[in-house]
C-alpha positions in Angstrom: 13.8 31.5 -6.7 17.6 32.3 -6.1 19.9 29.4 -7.1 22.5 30.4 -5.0 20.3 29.8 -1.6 22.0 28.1 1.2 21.4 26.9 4.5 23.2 27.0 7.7 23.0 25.8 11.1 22.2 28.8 13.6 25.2 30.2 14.1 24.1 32.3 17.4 21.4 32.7 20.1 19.9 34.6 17.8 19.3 32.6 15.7 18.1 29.7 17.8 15.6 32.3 19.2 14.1 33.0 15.9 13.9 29.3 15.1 12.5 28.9 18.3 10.1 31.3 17.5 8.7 30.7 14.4 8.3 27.2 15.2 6.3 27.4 18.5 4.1 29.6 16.2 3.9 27.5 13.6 3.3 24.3 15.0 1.1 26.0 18.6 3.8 24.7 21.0 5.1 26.4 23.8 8.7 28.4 23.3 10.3 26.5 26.0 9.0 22.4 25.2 9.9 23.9 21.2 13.1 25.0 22.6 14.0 21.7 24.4 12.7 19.6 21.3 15.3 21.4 19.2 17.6 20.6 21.2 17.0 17.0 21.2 16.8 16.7 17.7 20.4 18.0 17.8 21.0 21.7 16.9 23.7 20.7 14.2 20.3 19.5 12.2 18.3 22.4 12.2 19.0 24.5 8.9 18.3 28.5 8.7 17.2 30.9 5.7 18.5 33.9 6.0 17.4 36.6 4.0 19.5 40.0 4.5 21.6 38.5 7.0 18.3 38.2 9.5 16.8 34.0 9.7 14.1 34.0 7.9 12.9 30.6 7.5 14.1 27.2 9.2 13.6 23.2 9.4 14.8 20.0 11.0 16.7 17.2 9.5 16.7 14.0 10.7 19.1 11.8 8.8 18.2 8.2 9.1 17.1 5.0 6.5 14.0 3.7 5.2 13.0 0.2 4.0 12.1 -0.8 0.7 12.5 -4.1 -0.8 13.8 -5.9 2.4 16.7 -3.5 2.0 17.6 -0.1 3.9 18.0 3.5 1.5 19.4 6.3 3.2 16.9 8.9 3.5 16.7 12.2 5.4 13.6 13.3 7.2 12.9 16.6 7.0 10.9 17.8 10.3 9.8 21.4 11.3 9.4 23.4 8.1 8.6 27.3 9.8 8.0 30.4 8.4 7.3 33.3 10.9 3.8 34.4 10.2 4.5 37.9 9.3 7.2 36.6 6.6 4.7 34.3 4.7 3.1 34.5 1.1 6.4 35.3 0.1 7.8 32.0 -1.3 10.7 31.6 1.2 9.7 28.4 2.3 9.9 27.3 -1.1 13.4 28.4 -1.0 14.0 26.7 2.3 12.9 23.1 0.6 14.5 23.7 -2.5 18.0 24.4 -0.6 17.4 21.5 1.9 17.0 19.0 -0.9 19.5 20.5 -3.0 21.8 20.0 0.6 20.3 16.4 0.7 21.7 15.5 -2.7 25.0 17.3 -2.0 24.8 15.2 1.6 24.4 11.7 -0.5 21.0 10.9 0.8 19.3 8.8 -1.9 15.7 9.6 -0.3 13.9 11.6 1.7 10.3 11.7 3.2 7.9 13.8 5.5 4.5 14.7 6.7 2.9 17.3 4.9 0.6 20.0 6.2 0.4 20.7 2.6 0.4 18.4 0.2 0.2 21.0 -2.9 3.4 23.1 -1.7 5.5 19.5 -1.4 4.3 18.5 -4.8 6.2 21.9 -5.9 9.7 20.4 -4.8 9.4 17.0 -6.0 7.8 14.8 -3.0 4.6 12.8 -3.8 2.1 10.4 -1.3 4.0 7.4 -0.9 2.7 5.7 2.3 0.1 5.5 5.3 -0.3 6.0 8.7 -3.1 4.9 10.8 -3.9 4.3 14.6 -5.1 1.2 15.6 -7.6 1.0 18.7 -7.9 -2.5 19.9 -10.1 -3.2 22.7 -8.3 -5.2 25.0 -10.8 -7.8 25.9 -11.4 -8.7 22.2 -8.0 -10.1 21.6 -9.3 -13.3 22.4 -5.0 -14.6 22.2 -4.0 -16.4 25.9 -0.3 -17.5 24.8 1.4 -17.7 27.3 4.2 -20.4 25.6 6.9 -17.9 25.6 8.5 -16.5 28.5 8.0 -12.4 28.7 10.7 -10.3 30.7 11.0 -6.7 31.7 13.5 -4.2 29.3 15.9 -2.3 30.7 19.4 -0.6 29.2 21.3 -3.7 28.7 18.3 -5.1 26.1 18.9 -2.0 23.7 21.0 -4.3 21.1 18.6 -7.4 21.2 16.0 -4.8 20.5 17.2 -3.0 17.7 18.4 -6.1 16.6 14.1 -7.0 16.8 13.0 -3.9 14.7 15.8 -4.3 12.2 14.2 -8.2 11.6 10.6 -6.9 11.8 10.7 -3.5 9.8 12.8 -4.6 7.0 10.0 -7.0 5.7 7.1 -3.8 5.1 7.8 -1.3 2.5 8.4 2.5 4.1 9.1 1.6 7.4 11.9 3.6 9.2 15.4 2.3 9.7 15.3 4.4 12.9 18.1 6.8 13.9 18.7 8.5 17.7 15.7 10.9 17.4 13.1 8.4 15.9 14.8 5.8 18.9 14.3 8.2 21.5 10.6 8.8 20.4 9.8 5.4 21.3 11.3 5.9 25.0 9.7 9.2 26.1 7.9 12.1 24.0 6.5 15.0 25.0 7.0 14.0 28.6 5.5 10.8 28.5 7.8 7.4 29.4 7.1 4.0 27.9 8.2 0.9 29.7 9.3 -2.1 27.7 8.3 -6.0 28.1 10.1 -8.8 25.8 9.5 -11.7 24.7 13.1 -13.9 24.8 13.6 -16.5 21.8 13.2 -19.5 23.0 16.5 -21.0 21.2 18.7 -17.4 22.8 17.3 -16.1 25.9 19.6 -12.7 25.2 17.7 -12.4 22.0 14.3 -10.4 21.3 11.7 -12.1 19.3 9.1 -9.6 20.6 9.0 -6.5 22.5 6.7 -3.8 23.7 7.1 -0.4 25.0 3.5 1.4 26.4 2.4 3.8 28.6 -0.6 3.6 30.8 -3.3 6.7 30.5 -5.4 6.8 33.1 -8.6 8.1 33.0 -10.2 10.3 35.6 -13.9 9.6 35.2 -13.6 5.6 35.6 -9.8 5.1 37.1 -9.5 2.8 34.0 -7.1 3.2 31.9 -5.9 2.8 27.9 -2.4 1.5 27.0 -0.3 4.1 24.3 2.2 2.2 22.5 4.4 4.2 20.5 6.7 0.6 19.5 6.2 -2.5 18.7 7.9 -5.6 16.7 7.5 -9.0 16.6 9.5 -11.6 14.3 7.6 -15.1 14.8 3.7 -16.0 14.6 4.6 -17.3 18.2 6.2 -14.1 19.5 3.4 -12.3 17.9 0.6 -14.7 19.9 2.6 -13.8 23.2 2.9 -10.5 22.7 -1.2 -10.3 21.5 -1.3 -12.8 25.2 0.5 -9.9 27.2 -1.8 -7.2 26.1 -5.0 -9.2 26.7 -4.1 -9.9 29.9 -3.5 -6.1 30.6 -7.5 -6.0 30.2 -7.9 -6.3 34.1 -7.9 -2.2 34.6 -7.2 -1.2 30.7 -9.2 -0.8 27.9 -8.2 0.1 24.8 -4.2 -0.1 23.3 -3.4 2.1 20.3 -0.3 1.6 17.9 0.4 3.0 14.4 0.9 1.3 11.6 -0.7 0.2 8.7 -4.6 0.0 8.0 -4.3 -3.6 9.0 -1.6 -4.4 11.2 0.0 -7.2 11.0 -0.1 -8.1 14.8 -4.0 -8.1 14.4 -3.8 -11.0 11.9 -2.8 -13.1 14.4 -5.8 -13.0 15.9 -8.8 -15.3 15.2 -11.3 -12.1 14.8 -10.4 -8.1 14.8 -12.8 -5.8 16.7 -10.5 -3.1 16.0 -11.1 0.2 15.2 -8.5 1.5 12.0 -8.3 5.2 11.7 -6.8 7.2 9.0 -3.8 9.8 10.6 -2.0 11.2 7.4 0.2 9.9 4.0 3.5 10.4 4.4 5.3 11.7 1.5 8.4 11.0 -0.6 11.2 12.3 -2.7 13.5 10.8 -4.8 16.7 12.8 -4.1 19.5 11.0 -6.5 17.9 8.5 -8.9 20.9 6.2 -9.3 21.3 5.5 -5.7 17.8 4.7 -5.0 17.2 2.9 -7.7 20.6 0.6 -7.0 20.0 0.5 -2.5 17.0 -0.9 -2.4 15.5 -4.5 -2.9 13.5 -5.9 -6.0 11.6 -9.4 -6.2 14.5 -12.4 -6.8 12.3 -13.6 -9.5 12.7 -10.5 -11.6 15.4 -10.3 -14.7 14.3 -7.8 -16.3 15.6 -4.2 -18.1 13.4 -0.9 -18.5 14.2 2.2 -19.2 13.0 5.1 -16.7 13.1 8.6 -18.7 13.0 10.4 -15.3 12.1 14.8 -15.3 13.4 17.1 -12.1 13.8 20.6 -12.7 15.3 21.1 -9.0 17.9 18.2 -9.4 19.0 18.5 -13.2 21.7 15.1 -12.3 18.1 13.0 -11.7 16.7 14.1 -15.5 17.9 11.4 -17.5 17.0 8.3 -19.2 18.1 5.3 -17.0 18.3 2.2 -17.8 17.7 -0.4 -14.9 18.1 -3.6 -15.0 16.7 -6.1 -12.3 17.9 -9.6 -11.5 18.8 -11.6 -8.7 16.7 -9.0 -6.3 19.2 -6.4 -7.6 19.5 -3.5 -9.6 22.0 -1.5 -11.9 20.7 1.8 -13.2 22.9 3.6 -15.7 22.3 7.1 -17.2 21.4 5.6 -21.1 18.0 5.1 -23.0 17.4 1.7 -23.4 14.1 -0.8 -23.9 10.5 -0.2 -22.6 10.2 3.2 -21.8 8.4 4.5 -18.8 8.4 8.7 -18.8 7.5 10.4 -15.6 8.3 13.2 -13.2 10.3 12.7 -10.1 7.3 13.0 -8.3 5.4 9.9 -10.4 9.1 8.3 -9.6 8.1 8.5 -5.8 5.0 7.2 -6.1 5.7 4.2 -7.9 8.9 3.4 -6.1 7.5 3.4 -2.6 4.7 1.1 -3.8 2.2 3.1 -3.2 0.8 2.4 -6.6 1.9 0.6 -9.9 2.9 2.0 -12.4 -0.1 1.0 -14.1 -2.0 2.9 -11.7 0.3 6.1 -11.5 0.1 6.4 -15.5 -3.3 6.5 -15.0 -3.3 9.0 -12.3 -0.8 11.0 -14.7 2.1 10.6 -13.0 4.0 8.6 -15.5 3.8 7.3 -19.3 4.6 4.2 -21.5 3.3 1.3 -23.5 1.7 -1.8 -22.0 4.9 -3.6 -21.6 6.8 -0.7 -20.0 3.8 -0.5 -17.4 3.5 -4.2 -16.9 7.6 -4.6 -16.5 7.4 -1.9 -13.9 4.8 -2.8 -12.2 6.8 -6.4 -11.6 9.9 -5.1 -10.4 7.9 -2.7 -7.9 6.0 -4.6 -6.4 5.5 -4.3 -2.9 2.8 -4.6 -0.1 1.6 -1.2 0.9 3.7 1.4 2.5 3.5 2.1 5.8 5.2 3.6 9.1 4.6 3.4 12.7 6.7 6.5 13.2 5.8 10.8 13.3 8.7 13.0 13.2 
């Protein structure tokens, strides 16, 4: 693998028409919706491998943050991977993800996470399972939740702050959810040619603020004239807000049967309600790499409780500044991490890093899984500082 690869935006229409290309074929959508989601996703993020001056292999970036520890890490989503299908087998996407995370370290990102279609050939670049995604199918007449306390409003343009503003107060309390930039944001208005209307529920102390909000769309279907509600967003920020916006839904029950959301295996809007005939289905993990050590270790959130020091002797072959022993130390619900060997050593790969950072398991439970090393009081101290619910997104990109 050439340590000298780069990548580049397409610098031509001929090189858009090649990313074009081996996209629609890689993914089985048509050139022109593949051409027009490129766009949208801004060509200035798409990256190109060329290989004797001809594009050879190509993704999408999608620079944006994700939570951890109540707190926001930059992290770059990486969207898209394509190699035409008479150019594969030959290791060039390989090249394409070492180069775009090599780029993403360069860039300053301190993260960055994406859908596999193959776990195995992620796993060679440094990104592990870190997180869930499931769909949630709640019947609507099961919700059993007739709040109507709270007023509820239709969204239009001038909400966008007071929602944001929502999302930011909801999403930073779960482990792995997105701090959304435009593409993810846009998602949640209109995809694929579908539109989602939004509903609000004001605070009752700021009628400009969002306590909860909504946006669906309403699939009709032919055989019965019914229809189920698709709801690509959702946030709420108060066990009230969350018992209106549960009220809203049920009352959509008149012609609708079923909404579907994203989230976690249990989401936390189904809590609210005093039984859950839902149906949770498993959609995919989501996987993560830990681009530069220091910053991630230092952006993110621990527990307040924690005062603690450990020493993380950290392996990555692609990222020789992340190999190091770093010593973190925890207190106050934050972190320093400096590139020294100090107490209670944990050794493990960047991948085991991932793994245990996200939450997705302790470190108990990565050691065992043979992502990571150390005595019982190593283990135990990271497993502490870690701690997290489980990771989860509502979000594909």
């Amino acid at each position: 693998m050439p340590a000298t690869d780069s990548l580049t935006a397409p610098t031509s229409q001929a090189d858009i028409d090649a990313v074009v290309r081996a996209t629609s074929l890689a993914f089985a959508g048509p050139p022109d919706a593949t051409d027009a989601w490129l766009r949208a996703a801004g060509l200035e993020n798409v990256r190109v491998l060329h290989e004797t001056g001809a594009p050879a292999a190509s993704l999408v970036r999608i620079p944006m943050g994700q939570h951890f520890g109540g707190r926001s890490v930059p992290m770059l989503g990486i969207a898209a991977v394509a190699v035409p299908p008479e150019r594969r087998g030959g290791g060039l996407a390989r090249r394409l993800m070492a180069a775009a995370v090599r780029e993403a370290h360069a860039d300053g990102f301190a993260l960055s996470t994406l859908y596999a279609s193959t776990q195995a050939f992620y796993r060679q670049v440094g990104y592990e399972q870190a997180g869930l995604l499931f769909r949630t199918t709640l019947p609507l007449r099961t919700i059993g939740v007739r709040d109507r306390t709270l007023p509820v409003r239709p969204l239009d343009g001038s909400d966008e702050r007071a929602i944001r503003d929502c999302y930011a107060r909801f999403a930073a309390r779960y482990s792995g959810t997105l701090d959304r930039g435009p593409y993810c944001w846009a998602r949640t208005r209109e995809m694929r040619g579908e539109r989602y209307v939004g509903f609000g529920v004001a605070s009752p102390d700021d009628p400009r603020r969002l306590d909860a909000y909504v946006f669906y769309a309403q699939r009709r279907k032919p055989d019965s004239g019914r229809h189920d509600i698709a709801v690509p967003d959702l946030a709420f920020t108060s066990a009230g807000a969350g018992r209106r916006l549960l009220g809203f839904l049920a009352d959509l029950a008149t012609v609708g049967d079923d909404a579907v959301f994203y989230g976690p295996p249990l989401h936390p809007l189904l809590t609210l309600m005093d039984q859950q005939f839902h149906a949770s289905t498993f959609v995919d993990v989501w996987m993560l790499r830990i681009v530069r050590v220091r910053e991630a270790l230092e952006s993110r959130g621990y527990p307040a409780h924690a005062d603690t020091t450990i020493t993380l002797d950290v392996a990555d072959d692609l990222i020789p500044d992340n190999a190091s022993p770093w010593t973190l130390r925890v207190r106050g619900g934050n972190a320093s991490a400096e590139r020294a060997p100090g107490p209670r050593t944990l050794r493990l790969g960047i991948r085991g890093l991932a793994a245990i950072y996200s939450g997705l398991y302790s470190a108990t439970q990565a050691a065992a899984l043979g992502l990571g090393e150390g005595d019982a009081e190593a283990l135990a101290a990271a497993d502490a500082i870690f701690a997290s619910n489980t990771p989860w997104m509502s979000d594909r990109f």
